[in-house]
MDTraj code that builds the backbone (N, CA, C; nanometers):
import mdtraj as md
import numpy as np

residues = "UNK UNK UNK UNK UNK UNK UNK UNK UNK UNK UNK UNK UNK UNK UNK UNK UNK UNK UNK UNK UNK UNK UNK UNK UNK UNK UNK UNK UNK UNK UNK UNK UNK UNK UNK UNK UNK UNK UNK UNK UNK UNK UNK UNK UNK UNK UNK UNK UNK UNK UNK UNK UNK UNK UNK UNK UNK UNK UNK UNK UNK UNK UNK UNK UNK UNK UNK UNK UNK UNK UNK UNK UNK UNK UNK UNK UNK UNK UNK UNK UNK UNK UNK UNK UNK UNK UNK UNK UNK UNK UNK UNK UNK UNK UNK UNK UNK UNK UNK UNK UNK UNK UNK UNK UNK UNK UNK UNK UNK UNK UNK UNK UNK UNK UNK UNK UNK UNK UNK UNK UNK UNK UNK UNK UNK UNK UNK UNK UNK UNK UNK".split()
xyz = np.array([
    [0.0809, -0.1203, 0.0000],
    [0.0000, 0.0000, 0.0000],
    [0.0850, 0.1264, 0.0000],
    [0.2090, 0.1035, 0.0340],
    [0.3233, 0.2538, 0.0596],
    [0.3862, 0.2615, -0.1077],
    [0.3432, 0.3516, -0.1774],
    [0.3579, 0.3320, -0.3027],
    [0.5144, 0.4682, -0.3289],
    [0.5111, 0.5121, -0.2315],
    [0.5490, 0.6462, -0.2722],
    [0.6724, 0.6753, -0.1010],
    [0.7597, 0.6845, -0.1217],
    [0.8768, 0.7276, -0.0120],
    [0.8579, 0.7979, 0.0794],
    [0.7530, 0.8663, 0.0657],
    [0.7211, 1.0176, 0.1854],
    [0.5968, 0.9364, 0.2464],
    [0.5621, 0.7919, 0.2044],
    [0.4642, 0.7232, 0.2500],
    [0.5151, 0.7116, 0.3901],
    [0.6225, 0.6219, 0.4248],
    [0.6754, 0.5923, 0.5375],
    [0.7796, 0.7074, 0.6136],
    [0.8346, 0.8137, 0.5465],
    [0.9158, 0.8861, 0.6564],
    [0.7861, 0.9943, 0.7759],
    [0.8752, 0.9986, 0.8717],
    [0.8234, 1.1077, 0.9718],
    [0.7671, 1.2265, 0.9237],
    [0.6871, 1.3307, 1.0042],
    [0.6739, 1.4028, 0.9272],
    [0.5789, 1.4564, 0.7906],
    [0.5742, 1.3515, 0.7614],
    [0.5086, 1.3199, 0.5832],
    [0.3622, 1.3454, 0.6202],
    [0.3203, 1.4351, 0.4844],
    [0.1568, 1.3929, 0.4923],
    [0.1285, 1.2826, 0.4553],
    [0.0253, 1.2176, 0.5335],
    [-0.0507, 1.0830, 0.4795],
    [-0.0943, 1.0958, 0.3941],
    [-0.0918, 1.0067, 0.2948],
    [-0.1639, 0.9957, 0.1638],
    [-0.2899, 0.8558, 0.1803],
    [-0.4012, 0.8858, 0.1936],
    [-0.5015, 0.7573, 0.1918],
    [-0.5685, 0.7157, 0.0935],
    [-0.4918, 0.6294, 0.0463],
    [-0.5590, 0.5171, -0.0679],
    [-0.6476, 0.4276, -0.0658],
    [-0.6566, 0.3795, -0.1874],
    [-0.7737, 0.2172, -0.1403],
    [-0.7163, 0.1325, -0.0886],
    [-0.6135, 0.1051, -0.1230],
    [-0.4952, 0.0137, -0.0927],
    [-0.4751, 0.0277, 0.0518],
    [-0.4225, 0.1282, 0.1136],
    [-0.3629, 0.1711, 0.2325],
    [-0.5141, 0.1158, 0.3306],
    [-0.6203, 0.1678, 0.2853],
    [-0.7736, 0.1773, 0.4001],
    [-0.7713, 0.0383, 0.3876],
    [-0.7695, -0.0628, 0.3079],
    [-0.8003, -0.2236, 0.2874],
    [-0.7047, -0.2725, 0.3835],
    [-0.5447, -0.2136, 0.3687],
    [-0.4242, -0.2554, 0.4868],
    [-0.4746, -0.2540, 0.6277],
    [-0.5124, -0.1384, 0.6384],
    [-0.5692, -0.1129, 0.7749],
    [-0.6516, -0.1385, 0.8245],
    [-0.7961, -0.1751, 0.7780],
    [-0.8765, -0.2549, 0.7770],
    [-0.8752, -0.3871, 0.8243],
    [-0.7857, -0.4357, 0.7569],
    [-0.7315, -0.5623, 0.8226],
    [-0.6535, -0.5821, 0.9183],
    [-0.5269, -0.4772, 0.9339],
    [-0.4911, -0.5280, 1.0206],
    [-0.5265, -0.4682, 1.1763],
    [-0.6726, -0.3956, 1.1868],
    [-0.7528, -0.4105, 1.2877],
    [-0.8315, -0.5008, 1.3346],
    [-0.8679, -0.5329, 1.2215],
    [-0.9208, -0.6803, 1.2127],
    [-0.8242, -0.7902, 1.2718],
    [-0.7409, -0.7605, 1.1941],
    [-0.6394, -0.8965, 1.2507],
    [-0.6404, -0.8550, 1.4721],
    [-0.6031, -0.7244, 1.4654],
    [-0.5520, -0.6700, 1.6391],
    [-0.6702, -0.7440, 1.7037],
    [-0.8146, -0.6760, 1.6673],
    [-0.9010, -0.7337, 1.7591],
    [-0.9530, -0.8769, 1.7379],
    [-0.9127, -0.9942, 1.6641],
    [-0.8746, -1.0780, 1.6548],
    [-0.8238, -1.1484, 1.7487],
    [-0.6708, -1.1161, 1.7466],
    [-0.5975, -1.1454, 1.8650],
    [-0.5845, -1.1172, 2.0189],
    [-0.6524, -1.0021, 2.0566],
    [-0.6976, -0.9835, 2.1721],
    [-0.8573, -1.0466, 2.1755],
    [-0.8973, -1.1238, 2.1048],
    [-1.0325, -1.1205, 2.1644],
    [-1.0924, -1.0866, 2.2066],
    [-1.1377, -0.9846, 2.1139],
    [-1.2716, -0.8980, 2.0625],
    [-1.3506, -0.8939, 1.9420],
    [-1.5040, -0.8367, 2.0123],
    [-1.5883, -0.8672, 1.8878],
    [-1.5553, -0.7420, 1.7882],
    [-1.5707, -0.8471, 1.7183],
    [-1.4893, -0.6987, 1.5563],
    [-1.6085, -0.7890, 1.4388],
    [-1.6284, -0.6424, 1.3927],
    [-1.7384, -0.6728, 1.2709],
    [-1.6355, -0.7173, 1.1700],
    [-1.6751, -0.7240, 1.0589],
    [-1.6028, -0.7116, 0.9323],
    [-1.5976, -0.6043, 0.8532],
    [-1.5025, -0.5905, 0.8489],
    [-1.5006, -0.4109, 0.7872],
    [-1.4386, -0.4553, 0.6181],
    [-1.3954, -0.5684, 0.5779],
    [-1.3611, -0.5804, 0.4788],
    [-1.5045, -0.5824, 0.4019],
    [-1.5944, -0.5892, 0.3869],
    [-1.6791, -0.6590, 0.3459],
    [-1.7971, -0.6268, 0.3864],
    [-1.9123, -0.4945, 0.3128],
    [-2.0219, -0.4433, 0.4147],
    [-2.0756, -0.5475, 0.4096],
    [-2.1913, -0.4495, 0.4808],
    [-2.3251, -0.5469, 0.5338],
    [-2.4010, -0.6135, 0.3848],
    [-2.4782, -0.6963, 0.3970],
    [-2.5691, -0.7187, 0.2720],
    [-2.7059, -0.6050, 0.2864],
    [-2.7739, -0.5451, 0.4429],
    [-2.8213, -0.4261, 0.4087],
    [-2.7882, -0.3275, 0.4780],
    [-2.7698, -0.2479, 0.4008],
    [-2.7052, -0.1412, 0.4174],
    [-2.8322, -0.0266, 0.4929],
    [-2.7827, 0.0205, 0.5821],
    [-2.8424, 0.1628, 0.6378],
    [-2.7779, 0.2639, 0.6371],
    [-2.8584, 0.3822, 0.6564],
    [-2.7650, 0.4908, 0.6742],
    [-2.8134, 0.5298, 0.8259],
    [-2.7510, 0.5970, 0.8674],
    [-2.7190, 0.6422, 0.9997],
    [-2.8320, 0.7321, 1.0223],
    [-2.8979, 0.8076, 0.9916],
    [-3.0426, 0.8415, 1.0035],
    [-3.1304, 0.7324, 0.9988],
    [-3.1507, 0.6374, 0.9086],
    [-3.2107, 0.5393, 0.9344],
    [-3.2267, 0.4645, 1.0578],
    [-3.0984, 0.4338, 1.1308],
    [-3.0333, 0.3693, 1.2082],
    [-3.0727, 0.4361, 1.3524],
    [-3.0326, 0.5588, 1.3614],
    [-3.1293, 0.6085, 1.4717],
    [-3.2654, 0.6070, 1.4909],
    [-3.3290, 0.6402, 1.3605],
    [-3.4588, 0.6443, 1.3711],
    [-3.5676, 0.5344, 1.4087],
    [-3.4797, 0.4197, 1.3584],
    [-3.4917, 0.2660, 1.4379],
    [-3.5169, 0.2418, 1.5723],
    [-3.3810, 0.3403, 1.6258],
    [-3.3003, 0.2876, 1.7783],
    [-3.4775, 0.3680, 1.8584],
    [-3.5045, 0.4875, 1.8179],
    [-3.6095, 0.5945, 1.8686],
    [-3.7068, 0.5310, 1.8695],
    [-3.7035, 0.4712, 1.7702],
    [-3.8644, 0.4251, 1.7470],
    [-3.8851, 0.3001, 1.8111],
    [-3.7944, 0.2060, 1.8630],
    [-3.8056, 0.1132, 1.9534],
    [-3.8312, 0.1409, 2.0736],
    [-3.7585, 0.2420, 2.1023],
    [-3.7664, 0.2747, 2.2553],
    [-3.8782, 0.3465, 2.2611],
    [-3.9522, 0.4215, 2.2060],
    [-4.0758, 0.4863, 2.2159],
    [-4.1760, 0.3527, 2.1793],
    [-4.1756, 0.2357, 2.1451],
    [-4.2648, 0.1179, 2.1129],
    [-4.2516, 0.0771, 2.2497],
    [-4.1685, 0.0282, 2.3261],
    [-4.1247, -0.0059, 2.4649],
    [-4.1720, 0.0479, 2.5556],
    [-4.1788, 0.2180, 2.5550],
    [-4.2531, 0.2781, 2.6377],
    [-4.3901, 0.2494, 2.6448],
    [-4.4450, 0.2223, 2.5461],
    [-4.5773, 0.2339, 2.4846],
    [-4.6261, 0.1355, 2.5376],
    [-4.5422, 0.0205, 2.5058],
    [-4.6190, -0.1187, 2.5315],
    [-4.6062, -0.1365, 2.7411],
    [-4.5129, -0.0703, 2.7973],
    [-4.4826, -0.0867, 2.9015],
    [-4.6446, 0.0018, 2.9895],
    [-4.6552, 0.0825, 2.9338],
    [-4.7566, 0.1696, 2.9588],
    [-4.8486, 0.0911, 2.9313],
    [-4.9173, 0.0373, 2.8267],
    [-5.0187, -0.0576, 2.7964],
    [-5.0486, -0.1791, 2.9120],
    [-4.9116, -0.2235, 2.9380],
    [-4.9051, -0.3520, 2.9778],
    [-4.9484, -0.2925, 3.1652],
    [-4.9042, -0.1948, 3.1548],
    [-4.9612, -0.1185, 3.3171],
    [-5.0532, -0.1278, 3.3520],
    [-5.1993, -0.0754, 3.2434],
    [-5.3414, -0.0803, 3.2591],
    [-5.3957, -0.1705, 3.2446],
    [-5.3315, -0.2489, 3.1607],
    [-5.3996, -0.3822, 3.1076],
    [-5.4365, -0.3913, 2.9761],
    [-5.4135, -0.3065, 2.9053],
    [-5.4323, -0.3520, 2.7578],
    [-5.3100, -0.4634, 2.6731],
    [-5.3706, -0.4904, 2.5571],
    [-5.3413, -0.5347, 2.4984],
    [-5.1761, -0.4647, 2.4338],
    [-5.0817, -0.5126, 2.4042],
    [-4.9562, -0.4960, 2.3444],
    [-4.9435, -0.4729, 2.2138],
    [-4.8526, -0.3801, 2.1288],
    [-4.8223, -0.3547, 2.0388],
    [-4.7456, -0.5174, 1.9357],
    [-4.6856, -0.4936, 1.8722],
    [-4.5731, -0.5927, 1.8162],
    [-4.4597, -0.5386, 1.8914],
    [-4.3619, -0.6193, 1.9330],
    [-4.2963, -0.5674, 2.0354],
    [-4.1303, -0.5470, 1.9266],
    [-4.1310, -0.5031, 1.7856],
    [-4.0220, -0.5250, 1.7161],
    [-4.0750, -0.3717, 1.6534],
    [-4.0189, -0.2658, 1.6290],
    [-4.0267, -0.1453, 1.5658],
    [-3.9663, -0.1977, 1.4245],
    [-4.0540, -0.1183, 1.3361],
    [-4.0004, -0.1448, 1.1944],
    [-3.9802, 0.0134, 1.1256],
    [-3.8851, 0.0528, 1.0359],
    [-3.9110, 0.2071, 1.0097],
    [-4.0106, 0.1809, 0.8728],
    [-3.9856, 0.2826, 0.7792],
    [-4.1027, 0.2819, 0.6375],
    [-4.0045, 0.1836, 0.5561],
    [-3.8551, 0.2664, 0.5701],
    [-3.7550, 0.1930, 0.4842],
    [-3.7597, 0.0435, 0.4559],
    [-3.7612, -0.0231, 0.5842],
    [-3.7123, -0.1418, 0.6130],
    [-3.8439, -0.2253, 0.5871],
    [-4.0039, -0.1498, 0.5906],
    [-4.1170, -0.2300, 0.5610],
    [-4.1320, -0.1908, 0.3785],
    [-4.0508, -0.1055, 0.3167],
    [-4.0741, -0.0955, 0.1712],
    [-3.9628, -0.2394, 0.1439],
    [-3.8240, -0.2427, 0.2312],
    [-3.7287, -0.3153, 0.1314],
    [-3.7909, -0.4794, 0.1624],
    [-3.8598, -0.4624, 0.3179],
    [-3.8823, -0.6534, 0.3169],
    [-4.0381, -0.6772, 0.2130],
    [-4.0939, -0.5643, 0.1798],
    [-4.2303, -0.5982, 0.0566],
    [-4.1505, -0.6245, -0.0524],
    [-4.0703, -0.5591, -0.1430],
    [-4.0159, -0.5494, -0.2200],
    [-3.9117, -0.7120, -0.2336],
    [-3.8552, -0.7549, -0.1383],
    [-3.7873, -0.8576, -0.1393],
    [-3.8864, -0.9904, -0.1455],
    [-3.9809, -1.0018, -0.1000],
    [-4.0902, -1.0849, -0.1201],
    [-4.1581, -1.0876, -0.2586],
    [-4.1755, -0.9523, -0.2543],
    [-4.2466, -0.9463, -0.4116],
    [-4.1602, -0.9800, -0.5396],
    [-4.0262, -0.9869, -0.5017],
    [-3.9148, -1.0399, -0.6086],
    [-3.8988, -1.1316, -0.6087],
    [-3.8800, -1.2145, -0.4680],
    [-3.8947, -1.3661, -0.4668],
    [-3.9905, -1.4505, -0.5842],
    [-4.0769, -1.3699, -0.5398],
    [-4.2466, -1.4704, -0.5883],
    [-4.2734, -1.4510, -0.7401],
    [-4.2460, -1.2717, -0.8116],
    [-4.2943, -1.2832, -0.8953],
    [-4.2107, -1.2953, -1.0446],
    [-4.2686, -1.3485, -1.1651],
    [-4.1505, -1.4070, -1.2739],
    [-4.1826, -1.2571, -1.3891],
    [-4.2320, -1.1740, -1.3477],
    [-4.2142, -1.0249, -1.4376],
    [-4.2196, -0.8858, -1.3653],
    [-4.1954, -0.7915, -1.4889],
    [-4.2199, -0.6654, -1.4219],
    [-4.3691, -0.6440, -1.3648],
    [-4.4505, -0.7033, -1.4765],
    [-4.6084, -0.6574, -1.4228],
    [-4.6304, -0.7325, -1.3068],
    [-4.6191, -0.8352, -1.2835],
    [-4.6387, -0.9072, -1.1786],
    [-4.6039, -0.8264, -1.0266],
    [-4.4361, -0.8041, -1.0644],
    [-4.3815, -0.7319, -0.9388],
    [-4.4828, -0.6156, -0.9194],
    [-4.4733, -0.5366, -1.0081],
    [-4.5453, -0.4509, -0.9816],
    [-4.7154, -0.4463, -0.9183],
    [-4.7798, -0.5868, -0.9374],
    [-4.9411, -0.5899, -0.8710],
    [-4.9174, -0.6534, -0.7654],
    [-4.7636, -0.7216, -0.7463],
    [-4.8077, -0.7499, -0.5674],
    [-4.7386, -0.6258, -0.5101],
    [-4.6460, -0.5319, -0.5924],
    [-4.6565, -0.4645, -0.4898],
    [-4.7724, -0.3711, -0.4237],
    [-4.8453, -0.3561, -0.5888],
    [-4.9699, -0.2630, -0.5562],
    [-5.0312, -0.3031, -0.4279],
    [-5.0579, -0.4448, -0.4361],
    [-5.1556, -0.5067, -0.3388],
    [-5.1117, -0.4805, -0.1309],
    [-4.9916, -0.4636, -0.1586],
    [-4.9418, -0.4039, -0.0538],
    [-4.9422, -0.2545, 0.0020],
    [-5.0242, -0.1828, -0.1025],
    [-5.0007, -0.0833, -0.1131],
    [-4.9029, 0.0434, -0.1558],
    [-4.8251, -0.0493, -0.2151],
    [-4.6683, 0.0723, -0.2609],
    [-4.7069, 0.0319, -0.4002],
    [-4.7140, 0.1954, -0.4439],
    [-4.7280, 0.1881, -0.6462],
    [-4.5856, 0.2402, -0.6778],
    [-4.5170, 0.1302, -0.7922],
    [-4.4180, 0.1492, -0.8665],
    [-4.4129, 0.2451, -1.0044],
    [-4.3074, 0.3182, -1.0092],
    [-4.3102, 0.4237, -1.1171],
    [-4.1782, 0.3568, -1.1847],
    [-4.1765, 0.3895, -1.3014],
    [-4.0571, 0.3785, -1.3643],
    [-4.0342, 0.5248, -1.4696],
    [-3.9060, 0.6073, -1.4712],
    [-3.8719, 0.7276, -1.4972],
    [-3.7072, 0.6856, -1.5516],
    [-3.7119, 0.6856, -1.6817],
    [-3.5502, 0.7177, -1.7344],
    [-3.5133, 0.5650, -1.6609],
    [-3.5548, 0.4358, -1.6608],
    [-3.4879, 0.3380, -1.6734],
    [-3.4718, 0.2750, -1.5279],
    [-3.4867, 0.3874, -1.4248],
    [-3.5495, 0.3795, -1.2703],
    [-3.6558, 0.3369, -1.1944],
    [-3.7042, 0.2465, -1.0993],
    [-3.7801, 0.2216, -1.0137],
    [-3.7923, 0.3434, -0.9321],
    [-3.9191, 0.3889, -0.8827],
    [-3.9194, 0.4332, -0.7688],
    [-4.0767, 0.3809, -0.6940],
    [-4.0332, 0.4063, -0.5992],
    [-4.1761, 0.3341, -0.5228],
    [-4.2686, 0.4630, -0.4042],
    [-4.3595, 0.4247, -0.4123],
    [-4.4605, 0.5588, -0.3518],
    [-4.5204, 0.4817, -0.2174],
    [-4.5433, 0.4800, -0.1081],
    [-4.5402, 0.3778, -0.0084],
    [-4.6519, 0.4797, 0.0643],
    [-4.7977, 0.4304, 0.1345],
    [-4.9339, 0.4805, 0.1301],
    [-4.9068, 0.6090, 0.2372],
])
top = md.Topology()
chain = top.add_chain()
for i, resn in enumerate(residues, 1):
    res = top.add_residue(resn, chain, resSeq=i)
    for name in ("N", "CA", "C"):
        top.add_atom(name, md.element.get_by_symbol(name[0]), res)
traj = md.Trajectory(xyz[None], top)
């Protein structure tokens, strides 16, 4: 990854490559490895991906479901689903079902209707409209 002489002397600005971030990557990987610790994989994202707004908005929305149901469960009612879902994550698991099952575009497109999300297509793009 040190492609260049001023890579390794003192002093030097760092230069960060792909090369260099993949080095390092690993060999954090490798450190917490060897001390035994939990270490994700950083070589290699996730298969789904969030973004960090997403990701909070998750963490919020659980803990406000928790409250909810804790409160419920006080008086005596009946309980929520005790798993928070955001819009994102209930468009991508319709969408993954509806790909499973169906063998065309029209198809995909009437189960998704039936779920309620209508598909557009614009310049070669999906986009989806969710109720």
């Amino acid at each position: 990854y040190m492609d260049r002489p001023a890579d390794t002397k003192d002093g030097c600005k760092h230069r960060c490559t792909d090369a260099a971030m993949e080095y390092f990557k690993s060999e954090v990987m490798e450190m917490c490895h060897r001390e035994n610790l939990y270490q994700i994989d950083l070589l290699h994202g996730s298969k789904n991906r969030v973004t960090e707004r997403e990701y909070w908005a998750q963490k919020k929305g659980q803990l406000a479901l928790d409250k909810e149901n804790a409160a419920r469960e006080a008086t005596g009612q009946p309980t929520k689903p005790t798993k928070f879902e955001t819009d994102k994550a209930k468009l991508r698991r319709t969408i993954r079902q509806a790909l499973s099952q169906a063998g065309s575009f029209d198809e995909f497109a009437s189960l998704l209707l039936r779920e309620g999300v209508t598909v557009k297509e614009s310049r070669g793009r999906l986009s989806y409209l969710t109720p």
